[in-house]
C-alpha positions as CSV (number, residue, x, y, z in Angstrom):
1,X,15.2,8.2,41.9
2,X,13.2,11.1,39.7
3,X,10.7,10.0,37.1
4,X,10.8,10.9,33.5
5,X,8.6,13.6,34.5
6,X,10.4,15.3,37.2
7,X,13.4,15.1,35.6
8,X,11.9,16.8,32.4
9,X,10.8,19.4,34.7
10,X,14.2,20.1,36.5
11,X,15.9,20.4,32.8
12,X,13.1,23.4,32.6
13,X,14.2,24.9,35.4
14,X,18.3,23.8,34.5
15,X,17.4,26.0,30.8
16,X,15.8,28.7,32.5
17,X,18.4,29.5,35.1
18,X,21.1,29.4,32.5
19,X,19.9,31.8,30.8
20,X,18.5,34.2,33.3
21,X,22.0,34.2,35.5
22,X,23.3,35.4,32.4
23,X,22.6,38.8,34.2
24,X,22.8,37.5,37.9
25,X,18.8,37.3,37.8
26,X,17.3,33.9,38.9
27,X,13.8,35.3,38.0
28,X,14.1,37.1,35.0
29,X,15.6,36.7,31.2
30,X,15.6,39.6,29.2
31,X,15.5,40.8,25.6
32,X,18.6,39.6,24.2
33,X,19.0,36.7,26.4
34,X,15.5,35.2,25.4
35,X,17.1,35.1,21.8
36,X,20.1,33.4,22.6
37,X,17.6,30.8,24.6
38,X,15.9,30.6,21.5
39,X,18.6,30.2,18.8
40,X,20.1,27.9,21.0
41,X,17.6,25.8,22.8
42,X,14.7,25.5,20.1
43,X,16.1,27.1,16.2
44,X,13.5,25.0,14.9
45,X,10.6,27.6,16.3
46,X,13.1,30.8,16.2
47,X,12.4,30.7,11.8
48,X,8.6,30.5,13.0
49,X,8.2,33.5,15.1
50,X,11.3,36.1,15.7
51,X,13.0,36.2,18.7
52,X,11.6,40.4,19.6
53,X,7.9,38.8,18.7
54,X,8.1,35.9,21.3
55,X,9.4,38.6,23.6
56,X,6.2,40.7,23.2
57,X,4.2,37.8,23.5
58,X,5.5,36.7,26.5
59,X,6.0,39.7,29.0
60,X,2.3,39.5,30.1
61,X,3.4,42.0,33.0
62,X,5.7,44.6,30.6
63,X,8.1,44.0,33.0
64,X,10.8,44.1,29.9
65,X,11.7,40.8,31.3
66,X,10.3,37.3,31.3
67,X,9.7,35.6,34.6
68,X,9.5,31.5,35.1
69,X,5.5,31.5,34.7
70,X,5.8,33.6,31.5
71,X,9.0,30.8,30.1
72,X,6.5,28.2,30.8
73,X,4.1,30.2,28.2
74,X,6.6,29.5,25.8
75,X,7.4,25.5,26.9
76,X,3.3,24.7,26.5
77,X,3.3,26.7,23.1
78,X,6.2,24.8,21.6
79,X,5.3,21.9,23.8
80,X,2.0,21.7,21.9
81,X,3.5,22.6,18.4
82,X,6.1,19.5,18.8
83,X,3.8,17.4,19.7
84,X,1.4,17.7,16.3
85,X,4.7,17.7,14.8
86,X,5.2,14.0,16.5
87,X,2.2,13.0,15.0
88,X,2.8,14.0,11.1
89,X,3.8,11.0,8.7
């Protein structure tokens, strides 16, 4: 049976392939998808930072797409951000 944690971390990898087979591409999400990942999977941090600006962030290769080590950029960064949020009263 998985733990909490490799569960947790198959649900990453479940979110990222749904979104980057969009366009048949197990290892990439583009522009447009990236925004619907973000609308969809985390609207709290899509008012914080536009979808194009993540984008930017996040290509760290310009490849105009974002590969699974550059998604996991954004999982730390709103990983980190929810958890201070956990902690306010």
């Amino acid at each position: 049976m998985p733990t909490d944690l490799e569960k947790a971390l198959n649900s990453l990898i479940e979110v990222y392939h749904k979104y980057s087979l969009i366009k048949g591409n197990y290892h990439a999400i583009y522009r447009d998808d990236l925004k619907k990942l973000l609308e969809t999977e985390c609207p709290d941090y899509i008012n914080k930072k536009s979808a194009d600006a993540w984008f930017s962030e996040l290509d760290i290769n310009t490849d105009n797409a974002i590969n699974f080590q550059e998604f996991l950029i954004l999982v730390i960064k709103v990983g980190v951000q929810a958890h201070k949020e956990s902690h306010k009263e």
